[in-house]
C-alpha positions in Angstrom: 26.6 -30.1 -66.9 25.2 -33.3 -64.9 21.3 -33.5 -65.3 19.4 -32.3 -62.1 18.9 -34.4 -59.4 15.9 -35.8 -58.2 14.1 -33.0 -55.2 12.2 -32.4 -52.9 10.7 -28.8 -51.5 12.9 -29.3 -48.6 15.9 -29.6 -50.1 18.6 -27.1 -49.5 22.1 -26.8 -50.5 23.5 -28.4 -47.2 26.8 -28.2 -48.6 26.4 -28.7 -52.3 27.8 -25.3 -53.2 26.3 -24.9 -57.3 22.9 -24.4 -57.9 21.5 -25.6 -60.9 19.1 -22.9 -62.3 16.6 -22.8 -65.4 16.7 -19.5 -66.6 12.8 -17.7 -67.5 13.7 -17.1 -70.6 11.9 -17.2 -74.2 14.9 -18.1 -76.4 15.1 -21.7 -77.2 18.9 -21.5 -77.2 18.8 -21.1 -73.1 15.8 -23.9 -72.6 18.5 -25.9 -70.2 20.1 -25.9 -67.0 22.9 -23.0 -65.8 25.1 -23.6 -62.9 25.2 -20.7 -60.6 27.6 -20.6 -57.4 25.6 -20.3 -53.8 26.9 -17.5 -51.6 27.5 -18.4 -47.8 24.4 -15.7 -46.9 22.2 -17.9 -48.7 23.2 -21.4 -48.1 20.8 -21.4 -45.5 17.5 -20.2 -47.3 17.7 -21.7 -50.7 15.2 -24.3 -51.8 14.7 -26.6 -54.4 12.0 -24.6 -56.3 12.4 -21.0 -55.0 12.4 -18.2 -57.6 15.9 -16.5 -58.0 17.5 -13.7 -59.4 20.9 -14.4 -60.9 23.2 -12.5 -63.2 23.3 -13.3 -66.8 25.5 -12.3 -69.9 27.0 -9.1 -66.8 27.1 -9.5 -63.2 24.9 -5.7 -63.2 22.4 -7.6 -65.7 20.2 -9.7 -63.8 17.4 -12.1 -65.0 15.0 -14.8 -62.9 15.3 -18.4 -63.0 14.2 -21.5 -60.8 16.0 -23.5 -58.3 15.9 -27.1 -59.9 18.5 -28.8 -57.9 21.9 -28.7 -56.6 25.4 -30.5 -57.3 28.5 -30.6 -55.8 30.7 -30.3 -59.5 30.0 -28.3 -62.8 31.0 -28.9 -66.2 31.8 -25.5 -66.4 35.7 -24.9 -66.7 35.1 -20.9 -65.4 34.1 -19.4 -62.3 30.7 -19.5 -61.7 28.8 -16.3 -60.9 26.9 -16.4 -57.3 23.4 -16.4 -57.2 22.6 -12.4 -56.8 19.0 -13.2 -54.3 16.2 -15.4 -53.8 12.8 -13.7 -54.6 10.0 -15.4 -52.6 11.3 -18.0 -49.9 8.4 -20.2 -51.0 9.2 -23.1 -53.4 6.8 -22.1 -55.9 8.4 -25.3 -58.7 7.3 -28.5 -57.1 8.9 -31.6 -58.4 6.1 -32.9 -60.2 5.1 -29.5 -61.9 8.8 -29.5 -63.0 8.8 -33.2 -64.6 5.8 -32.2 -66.1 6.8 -29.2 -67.7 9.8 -30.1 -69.0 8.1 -33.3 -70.8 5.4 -31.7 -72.6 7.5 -28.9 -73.3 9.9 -31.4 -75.1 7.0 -33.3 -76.3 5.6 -30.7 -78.2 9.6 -29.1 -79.0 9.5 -26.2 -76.8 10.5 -24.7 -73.7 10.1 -25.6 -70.2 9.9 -22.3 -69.5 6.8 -21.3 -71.2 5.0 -24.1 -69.8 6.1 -22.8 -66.0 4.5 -18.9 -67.0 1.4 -21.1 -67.5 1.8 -23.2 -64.5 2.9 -20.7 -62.2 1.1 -17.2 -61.6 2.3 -13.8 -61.1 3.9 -13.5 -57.3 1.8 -11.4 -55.0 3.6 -10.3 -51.8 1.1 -9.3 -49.9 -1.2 -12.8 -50.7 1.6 -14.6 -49.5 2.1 -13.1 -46.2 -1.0 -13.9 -45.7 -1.0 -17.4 -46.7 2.2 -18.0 -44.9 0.4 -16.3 -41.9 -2.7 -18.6 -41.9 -0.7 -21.3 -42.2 1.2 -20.7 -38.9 -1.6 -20.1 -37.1 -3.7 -23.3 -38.4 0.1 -25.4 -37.5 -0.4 -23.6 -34.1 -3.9 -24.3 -33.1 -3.4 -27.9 -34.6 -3.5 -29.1 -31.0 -6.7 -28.0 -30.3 -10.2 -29.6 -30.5 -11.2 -29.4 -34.5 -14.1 -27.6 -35.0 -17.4 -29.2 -36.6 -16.7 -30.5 -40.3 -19.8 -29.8 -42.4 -21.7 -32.2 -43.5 -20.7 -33.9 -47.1 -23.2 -35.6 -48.7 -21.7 -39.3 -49.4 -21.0 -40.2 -52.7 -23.4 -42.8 -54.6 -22.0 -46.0 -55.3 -21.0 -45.7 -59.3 -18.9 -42.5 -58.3 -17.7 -44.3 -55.5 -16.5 -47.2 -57.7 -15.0 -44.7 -60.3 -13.1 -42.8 -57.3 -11.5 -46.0 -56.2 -10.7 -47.3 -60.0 -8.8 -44.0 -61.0 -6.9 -43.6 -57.3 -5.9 -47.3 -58.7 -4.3 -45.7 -61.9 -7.5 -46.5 -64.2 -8.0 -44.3 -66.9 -11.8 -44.1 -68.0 -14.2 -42.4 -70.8 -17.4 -41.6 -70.1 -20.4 -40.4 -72.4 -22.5 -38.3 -69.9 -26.3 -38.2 -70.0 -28.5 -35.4 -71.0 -30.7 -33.2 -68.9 -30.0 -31.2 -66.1 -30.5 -31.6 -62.2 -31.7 -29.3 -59.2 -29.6 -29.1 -56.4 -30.9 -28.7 -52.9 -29.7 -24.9 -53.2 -32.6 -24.0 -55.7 -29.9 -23.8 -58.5 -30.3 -25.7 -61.9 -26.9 -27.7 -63.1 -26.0 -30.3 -65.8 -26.0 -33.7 -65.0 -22.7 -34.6 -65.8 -21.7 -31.6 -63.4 -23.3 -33.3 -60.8 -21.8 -36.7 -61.7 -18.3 -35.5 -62.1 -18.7 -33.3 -58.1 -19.5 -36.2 -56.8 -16.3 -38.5 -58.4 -14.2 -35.4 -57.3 -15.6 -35.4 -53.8 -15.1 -39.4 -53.7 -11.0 -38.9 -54.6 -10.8 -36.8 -51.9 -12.5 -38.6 -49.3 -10.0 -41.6 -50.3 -7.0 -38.8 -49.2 -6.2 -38.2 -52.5 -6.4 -34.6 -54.4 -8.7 -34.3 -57.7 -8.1 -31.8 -60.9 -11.3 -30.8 -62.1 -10.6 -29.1 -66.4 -13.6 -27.7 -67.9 -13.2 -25.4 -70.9 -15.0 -22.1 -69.6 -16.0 -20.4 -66.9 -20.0 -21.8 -67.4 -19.0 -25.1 -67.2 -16.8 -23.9 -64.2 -19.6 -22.3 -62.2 -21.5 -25.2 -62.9 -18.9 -27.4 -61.2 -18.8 -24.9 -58.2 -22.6 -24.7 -57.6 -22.3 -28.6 -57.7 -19.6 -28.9 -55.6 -21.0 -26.3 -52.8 -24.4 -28.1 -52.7 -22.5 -31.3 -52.3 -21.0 -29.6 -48.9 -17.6 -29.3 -50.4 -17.0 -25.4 -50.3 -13.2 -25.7 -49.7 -12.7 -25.7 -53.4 -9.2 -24.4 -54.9 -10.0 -22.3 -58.4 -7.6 -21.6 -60.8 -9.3 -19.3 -63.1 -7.9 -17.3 -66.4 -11.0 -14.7 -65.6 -9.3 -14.4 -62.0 -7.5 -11.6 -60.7 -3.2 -11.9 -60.0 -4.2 -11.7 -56.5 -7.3 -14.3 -56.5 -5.3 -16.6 -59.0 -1.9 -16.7 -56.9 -4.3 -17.0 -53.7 -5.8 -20.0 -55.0 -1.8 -21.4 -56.1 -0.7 -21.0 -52.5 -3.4 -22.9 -51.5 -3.4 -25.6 -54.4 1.0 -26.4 -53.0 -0.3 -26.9 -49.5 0.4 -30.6 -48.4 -2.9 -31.8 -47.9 -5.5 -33.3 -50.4 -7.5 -30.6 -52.9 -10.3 -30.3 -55.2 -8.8 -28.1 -57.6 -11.4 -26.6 -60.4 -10.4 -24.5 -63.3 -9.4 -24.2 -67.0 -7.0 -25.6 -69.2 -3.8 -24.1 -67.1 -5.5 -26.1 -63.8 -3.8 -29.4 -65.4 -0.2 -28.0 -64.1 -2.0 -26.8 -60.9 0.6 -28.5 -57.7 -1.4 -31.4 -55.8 -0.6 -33.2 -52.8 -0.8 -36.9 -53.4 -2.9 -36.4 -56.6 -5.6 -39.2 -57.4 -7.5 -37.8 -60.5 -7.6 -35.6 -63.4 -11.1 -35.1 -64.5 -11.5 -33.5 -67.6 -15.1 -32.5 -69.0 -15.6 -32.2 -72.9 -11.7 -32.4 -74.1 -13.2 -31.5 -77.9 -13.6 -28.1 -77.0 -10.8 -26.0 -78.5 -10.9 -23.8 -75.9 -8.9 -26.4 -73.9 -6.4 -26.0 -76.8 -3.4 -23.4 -75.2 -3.1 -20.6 -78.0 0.3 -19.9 -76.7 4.0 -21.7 -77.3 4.4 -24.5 -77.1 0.7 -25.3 -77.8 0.0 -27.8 -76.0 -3.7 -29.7 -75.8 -4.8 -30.0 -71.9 -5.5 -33.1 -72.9 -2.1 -34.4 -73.9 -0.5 -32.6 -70.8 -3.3 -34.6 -68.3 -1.8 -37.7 -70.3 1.6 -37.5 -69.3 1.1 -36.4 -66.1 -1.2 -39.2 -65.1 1.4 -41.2 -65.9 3.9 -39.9 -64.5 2.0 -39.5 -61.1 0.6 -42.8 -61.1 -2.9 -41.3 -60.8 -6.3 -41.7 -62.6 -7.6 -39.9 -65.7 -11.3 -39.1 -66.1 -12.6 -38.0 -69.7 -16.4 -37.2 -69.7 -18.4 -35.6 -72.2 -21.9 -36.1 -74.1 -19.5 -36.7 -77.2 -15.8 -38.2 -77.1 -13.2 -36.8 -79.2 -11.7 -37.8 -82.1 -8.4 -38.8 -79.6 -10.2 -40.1 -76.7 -11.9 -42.6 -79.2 -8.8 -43.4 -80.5 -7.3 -44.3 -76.8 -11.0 -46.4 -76.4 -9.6 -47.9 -79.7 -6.1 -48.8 -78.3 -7.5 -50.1 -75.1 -5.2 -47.2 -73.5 -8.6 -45.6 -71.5 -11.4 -47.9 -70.8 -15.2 -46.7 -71.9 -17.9 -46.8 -69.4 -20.4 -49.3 -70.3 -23.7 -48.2 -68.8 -25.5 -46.4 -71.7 -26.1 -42.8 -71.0 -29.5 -41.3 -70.8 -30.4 -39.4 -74.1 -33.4 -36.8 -75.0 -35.6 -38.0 -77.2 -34.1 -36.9 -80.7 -36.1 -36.4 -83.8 -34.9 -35.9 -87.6 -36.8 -33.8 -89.7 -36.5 -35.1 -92.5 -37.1 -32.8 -95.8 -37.9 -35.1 -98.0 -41.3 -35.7 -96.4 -42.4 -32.4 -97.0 -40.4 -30.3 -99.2 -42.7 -27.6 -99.5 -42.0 -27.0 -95.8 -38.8 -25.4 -96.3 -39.7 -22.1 -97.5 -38.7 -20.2 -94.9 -36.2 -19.8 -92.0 -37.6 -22.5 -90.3 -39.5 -25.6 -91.6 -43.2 -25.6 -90.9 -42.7 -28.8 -88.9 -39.8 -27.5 -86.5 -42.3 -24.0 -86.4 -45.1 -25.9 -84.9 -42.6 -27.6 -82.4 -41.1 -24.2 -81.1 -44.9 -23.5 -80.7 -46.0 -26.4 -78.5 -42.8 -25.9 -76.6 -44.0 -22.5 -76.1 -47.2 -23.0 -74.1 -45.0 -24.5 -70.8 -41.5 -23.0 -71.1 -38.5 -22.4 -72.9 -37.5 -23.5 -76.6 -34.1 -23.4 -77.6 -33.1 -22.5 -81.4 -29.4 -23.1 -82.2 -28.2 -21.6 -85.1 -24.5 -21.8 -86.8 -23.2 -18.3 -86.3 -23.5 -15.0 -84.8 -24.3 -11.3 -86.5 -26.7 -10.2 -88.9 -26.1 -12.0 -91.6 -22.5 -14.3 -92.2 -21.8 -13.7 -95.5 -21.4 -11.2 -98.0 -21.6 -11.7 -101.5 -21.5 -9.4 -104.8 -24.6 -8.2 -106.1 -23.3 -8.5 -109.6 -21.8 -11.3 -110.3 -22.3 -13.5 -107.0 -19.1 -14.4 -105.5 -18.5 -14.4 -102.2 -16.9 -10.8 -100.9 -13.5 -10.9 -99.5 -11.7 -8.1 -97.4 -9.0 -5.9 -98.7 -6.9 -6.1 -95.8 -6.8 -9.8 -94.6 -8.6 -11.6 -97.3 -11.2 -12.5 -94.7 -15.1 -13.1 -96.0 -17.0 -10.4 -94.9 -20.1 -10.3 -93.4 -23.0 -8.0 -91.6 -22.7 -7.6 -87.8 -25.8 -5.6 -87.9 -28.3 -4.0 -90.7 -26.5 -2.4 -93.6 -23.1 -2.2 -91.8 -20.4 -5.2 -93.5 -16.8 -5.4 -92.1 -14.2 -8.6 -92.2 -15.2 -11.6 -90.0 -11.8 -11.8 -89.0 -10.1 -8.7 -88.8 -13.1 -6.2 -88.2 -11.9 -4.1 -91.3 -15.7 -2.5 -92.6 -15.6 -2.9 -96.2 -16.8 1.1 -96.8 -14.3 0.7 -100.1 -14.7 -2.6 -101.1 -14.8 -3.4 -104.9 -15.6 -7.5 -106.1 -11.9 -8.4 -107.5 -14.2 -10.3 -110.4 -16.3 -8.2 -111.7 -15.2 -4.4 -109.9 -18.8 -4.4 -108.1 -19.1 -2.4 -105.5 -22.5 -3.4 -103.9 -22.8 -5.8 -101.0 -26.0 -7.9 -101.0 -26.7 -10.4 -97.6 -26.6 -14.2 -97.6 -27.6 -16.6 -95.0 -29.2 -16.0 -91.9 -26.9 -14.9 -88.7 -28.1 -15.3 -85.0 -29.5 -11.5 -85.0 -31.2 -11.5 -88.3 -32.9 -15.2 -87.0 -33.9 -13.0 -83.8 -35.7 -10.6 -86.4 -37.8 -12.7 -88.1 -38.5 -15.0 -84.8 -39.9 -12.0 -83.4 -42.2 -11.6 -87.0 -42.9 -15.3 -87.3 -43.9 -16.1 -83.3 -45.5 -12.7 -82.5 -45.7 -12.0 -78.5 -43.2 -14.7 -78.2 -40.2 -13.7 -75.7 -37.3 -14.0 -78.2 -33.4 -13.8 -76.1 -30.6 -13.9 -78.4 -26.9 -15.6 -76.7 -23.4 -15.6 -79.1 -20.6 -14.2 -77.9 -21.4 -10.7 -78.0 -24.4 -11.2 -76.2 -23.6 -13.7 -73.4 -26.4 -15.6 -71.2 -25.7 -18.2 -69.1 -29.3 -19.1 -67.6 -32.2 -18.1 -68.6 -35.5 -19.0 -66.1 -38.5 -21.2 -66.8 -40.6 -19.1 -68.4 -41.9 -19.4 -72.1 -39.0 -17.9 -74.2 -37.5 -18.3 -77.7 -33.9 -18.7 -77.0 -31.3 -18.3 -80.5 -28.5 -19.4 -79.2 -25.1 -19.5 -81.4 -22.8 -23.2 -80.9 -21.5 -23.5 -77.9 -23.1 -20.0 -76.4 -26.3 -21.8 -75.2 -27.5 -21.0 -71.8 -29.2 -23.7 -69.3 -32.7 -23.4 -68.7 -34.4 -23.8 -65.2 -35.9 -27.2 -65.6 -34.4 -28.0 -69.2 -35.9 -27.2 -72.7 -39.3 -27.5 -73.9 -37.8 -28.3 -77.4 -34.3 -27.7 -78.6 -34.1 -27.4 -82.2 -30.8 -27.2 -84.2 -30.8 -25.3 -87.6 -28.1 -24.9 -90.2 -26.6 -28.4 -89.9 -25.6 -28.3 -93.6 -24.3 -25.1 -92.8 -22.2 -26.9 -90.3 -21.1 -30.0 -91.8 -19.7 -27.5 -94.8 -16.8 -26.1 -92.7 -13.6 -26.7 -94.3 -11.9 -28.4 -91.7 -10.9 -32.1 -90.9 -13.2 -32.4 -87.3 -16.4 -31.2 -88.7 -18.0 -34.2 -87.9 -17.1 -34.6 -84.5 -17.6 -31.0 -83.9 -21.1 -30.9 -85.2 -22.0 -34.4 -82.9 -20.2 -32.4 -80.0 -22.5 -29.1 -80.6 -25.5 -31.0 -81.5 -25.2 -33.3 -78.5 -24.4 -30.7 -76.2 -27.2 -28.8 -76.9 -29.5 -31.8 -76.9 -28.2 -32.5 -73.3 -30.2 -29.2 -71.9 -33.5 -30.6 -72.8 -36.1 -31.5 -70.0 -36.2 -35.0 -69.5 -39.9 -35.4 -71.4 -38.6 -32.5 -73.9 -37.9 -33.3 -77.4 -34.7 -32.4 -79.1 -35.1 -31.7 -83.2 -32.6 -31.8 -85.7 -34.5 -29.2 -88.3 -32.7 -30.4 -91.6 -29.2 -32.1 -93.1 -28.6 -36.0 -93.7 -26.0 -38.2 -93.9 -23.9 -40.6 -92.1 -23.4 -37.7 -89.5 -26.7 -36.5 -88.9 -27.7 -40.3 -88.3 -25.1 -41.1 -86.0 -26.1 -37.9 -83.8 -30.5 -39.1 -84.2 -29.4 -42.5 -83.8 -27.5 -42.3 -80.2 -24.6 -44.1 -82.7 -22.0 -41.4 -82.6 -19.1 -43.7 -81.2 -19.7 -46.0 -84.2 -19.6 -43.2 -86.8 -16.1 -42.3 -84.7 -14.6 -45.8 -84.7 -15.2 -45.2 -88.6 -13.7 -41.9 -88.9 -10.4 -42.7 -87.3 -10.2 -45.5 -89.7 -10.2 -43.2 -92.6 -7.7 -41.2 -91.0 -5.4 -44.2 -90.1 -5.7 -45.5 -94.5 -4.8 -41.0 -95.0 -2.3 -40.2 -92.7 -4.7 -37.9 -90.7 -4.7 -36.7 -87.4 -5.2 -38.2 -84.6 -4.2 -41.7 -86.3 -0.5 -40.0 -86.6 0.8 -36.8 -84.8 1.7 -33.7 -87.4 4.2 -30.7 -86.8 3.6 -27.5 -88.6 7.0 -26.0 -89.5 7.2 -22.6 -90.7 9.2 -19.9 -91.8 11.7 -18.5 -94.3 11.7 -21.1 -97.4 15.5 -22.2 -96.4 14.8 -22.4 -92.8 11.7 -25.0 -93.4 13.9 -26.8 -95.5 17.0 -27.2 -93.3 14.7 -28.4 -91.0 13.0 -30.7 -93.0 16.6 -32.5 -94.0 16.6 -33.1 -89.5 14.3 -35.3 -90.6 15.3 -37.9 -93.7 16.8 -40.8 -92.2 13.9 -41.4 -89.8 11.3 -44.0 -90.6 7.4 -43.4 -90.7 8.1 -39.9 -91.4 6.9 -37.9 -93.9 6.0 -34.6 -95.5 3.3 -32.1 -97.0 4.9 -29.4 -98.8 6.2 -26.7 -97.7 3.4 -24.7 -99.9 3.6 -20.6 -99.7 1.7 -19.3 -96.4 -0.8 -16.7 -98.1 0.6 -13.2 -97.1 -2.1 -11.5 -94.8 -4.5 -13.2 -93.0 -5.5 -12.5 -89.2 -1.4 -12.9 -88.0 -0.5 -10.6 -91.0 1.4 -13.2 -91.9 4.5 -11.8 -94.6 5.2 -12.5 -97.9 7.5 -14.9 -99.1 6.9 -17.2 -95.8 6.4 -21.4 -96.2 4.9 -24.0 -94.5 5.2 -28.0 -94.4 3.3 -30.1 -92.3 5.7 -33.1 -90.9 3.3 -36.3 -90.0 5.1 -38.9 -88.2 3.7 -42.5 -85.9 3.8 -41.6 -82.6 6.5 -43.8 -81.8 8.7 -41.4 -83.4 7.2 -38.4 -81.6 10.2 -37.9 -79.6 12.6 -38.3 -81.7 10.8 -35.8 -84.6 10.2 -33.1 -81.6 14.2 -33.4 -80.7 15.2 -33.0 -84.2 13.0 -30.1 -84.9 13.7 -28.4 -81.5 17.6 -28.8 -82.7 17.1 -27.2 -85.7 15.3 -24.1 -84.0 17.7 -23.5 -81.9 20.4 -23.2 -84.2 18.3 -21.1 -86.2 17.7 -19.2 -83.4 21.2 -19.0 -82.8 22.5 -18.7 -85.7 20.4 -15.1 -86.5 22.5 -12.8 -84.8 24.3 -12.1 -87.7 21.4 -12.3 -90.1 19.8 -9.4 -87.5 22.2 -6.9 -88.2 20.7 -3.7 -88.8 17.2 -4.8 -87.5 15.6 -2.6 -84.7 16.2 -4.5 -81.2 13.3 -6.5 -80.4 12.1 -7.5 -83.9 12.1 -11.2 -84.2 13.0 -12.6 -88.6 9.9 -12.8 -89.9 11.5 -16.1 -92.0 12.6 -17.5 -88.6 11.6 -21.1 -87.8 8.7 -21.9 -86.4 7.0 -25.0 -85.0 3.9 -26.4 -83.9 3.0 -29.5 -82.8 -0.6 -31.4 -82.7 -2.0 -28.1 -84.5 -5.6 -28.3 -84.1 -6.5 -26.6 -87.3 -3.7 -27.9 -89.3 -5.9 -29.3 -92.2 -8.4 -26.9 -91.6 -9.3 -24.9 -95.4 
């Protein structure tokens, strides 16, 4: 079957009589084109793009698909079975979307098709009457006198400068600076929010549509309020917190032909754009920009390759650059801002000077800084994580308790009341697999027990508590002890009195590979809400981590990181690929893989039964690391193999109820955030 041809939205058949359809389909065995024939009734109304139903396996069975082009010939020694109807008359599948999919999903070895359910929203009829209805009308009046535009403010002449560099192709990193700023609306908004409007704003006055990613929905509003005080209200959202109708809305608008400032999440990166001149992307370290669904793929690798692809420009801002964005800095791939960034004044507590000091919860020292911040406005305490108390230990022999069910540590939500931090299983039977204990005794301070003893320690104090149970995205200007879990801490009218940051041993303990650069992303992003004559406190911890973050020197501490990881073979210095499965499926895949170069292997180690997937018994996993120049190659050796797997299980299925996927079937995952993770 001859590869599809290049399209446009306009194209039709015009007498090419085979349309070449990709299937919306899960199996990796169907992840390619199918020619379908094109029936005289709809010669006329097909599109390049349009949604279709056509018949698969049975002319009475019917599945959907995508128009992706047309040819005159097939490869196909049969008759071909006609296209059975087109479902929207829109072409929903632009061009670019298309290219895009289909080279991230072979990228990261999966299917085009599961990139397009994240591209693509759930059809509304009734939107897109109306959206096909404005549209007429707006064609119709297009004759007459516009009406007044409103008034945009002009952008300033750095985000001028940046507008015109990444309509050029430029792809830039920028280290934002702290504080926040007041718009003329009354509302209180990051700077960089501000900063990154205003870029957006100058792409589109150059004719050119702007992507605006931000992890979550704060950062998002923040964006909007900018954006709207800016004078730019015509803003397209695409929005995972959205409703169908509001999300397809906002897609119809997004595929119009005329320039856009698109805001949203990590889906907004395959968002259609006329003429597209940026993708902005704000604070890429956050894993929330990390898609939990197949084929997994980072925001931030998918902006890559369509930047590229699109000739356009390619924007990473935060108040700490990732691990991979340094890395690009390091290749000379993205260019780094040079004008240093405005910083809160950060001060290190340093125990050693007073060890008695420590006693408690809180160091005297960072005690009587929460108090002066107290007598003119807010103070904001960030603590490592949420509950009562984290963890659970055994009263008689001390080791930490573990859950029956998952093997997750176990912890206190609230007073007396333990259950798994994973699964949510209480622990009302445990017993210590040690010692046969069976009492539960707290250790380490959670954001609600820190709430408790603020409220002891600072009595009369306004103490607020935000974490993800307990949500807060402003809080006002008054004087207010706010506990605040990573990455749950709300913005303050005005900025913070003092910000002080607890548990950074705590932190710089996880068992993962990024928990340096996650703790400078937390600590700076934190230290970023303080007032501009505020003072930002790190309460206790050393090391070459805490310095870089007191320091301002966190790219330096980077540029040495990836160093390390380039002498171990770690991420991001070389791409890995988790493969999983049944111990001879991971290892016919593994033999894809000998004769290539730069490749190598971990394992495959037994995947411990349990865990929050319920992962089976018997199940294996190696982790593939390969250069990057052999990326494509690795992903098209893997895919192959999981196809045939997948191909190959009918027979191995037999007697399995319908609907059941192998538990030892192969799976992959590319780029796996938390691959090294312990």
């Amino acid at each position: 079957m001859p590869a599809a041809t290049a399209f446009t939205t306009a194209e039709s058949a015009q007498g090419r009589p085979i349309a070449q359809i990709l299937l919306d389909s899960a199996l990796p065995q169907l992840d390619h084109l199918f020619d379908y024939a094109v029936p005289p009734e709809l010669a006329d109304d097909i599109r390049v793009g349009q949604r279709v139903r056509v018949p698969f396996r049975s002319k009475e069975r019917k599945t959907f698909g995508y128009v992706i082009g047309f040819t005159e010939r097939s490869d196909f020694g049969g008759e071909l079975s006609p296209i059975a109807d087109i479902v929207t008359l829109v072409p929903v599948l632009s061009t670019e979307v298309w290219r895009l999919a289909r080279a991230v999903a072979d990228r990261a070895g999966g299917s085009a098709g599961d990139i397009l359910r994240l591209a693509i929203p759930t059809r509304q009829v009734r939107v897109e009457k109306q959206h096909l209805a404005a549209r007429a009308a707006a064609e119709a009046d297009a004759t007459t006198p516009d009406a007044a535009e409103p008034e945009v403010e002009e952008p300033g002449t750095q985000e001028q400068g940046i507008a015109e560099q990444l309509v050029g192709g430029s792809r830039l990193a920028l280290t934002a600076s702290h504080g926040p700023d007041r718009l003329h609306t009354g509302e209180w908004v990051g700077g960089w929010a501000v900063q990154l409007a205003r870029t957006a704003l100058a792409v589109h006055a150059l004719g050119r549509s702007a992507i605006l990613i931000a992890p979550d929905y704060r950062d998002l509003d923040q964006l909007r309020d900018a954006l709207a005080a800016l004078g730019h209200e015509d803003v397209v959202r695409v929005d995972s917190r959205q409703s169908n109708a509001e999300r397809y809305a906002g897609f119809l608008r997004a595929r119009d032909p005329e320039p856009r400032v698109i805001l949203g999440n990590r889906s907004a990166v395959y968002a259609p754009a006329h003429a597209l001149g940026a993708i902005i992307m704000w604070d890429d370290g956050d894993p929330v920009l990390a898609e939990p669904l197949a084929p997994y793929v980072h925001a931030r690798d998918a902006a890559l390759v369509r930047a590229e692809q699109e000739s356009a420009g390619l924007f990473f801002a935060a108040h700490a650059r990732s691990a991979e964005v340094q890395r690009l800095v390091d290749l000379g791939y993205v260019h780094a801002q040079r004008n240093p960034p405005k910083r809160a004044r950060v001060v290190h507590a340093d125990a050693s000077l007073a060890p008695d000091a420590f006693a408690g919860r809180v160091p005297e020292f960072a005690a009587r800084t929460i108090r002066e911040g107290l007598r003119t406005g807010p103070v904001l305490v960030q603590v490592a994580t949420p509950g009562y108390a984290p963890v659970a230990v055994c009263e008689d022999c001390g080791d930490l308790a573990r859950c029956g069910v998952c093997n997750g540590p176990i912890g206190f939500r609230v007073i007396g009341r333990a259950s798994c931090r994973w699964c949510g299983e209480y622990a009302s039977d445990w017993h210590c697999r040690t010692c046969d204990g069976r009492r539960l005794v707290e250790r380490g301070m959670g954001s609600g027990r820190t709430v408790e003893q603020f409220e002891r320690q600072f009595e009369g104090a306004r103490v607020l508590l935000s974490d993800g149970e307990h949500p807060r995205e402003r809080v006002d200007a008054r004087p207010a002890i706010v506990v605040a879990t990573r990455g749950a801490e709300p913005l303050a009218a005005g900025g913070y009195r003092a910000v002080v940051l607890l548990d950074a041993e705590r932190l710089l303990s996880i068992e993962t590979l990024r928990a340096g650069e996650d703790c400078l992303r937390w600590w700076e992003n934190a230290a970023a809400l303080t007032a501009p004559d505020g003072v930002c406190l790190m309460a206790s911890g050393g090391g070459p981590v805490v310095r870089a973050f007191v320091t301002g020197r966190a790219d330096e501490w980077l540029h040495g990181e990836l160093r390390d990881r380039h002498a171990l073979r770690y991420p991001p210095a070389v791409r890995v690929a988790s493969v999983s499965g049944g111990p001879e499926e991971v290892q016919r895949a593994l033999q894809q893989l000998e004769s290539l170069p730069g490749v190598d292997h971990l394992g495959p180690t037994p995947l411990p039964p349990g865990g929050i997937a319920k992962t089976p018994q018997g199940l294996v996993r190696a982790i593939v690391r390969f250069d990057y120049g052999h990326g494509a190659e690795v992903a098209r050796r893997l895919r192959g193999a999981l196809v045939s797997d997948a191909a190959g299980s009918a027979s191995r299925t037999r007697g399995r109820a319908s609907g059941r996927a192998r538990p030892e079937a192969l799976r992959l995952r590319f780029d796996d955030r938390g691959v090294f993770d312990g």
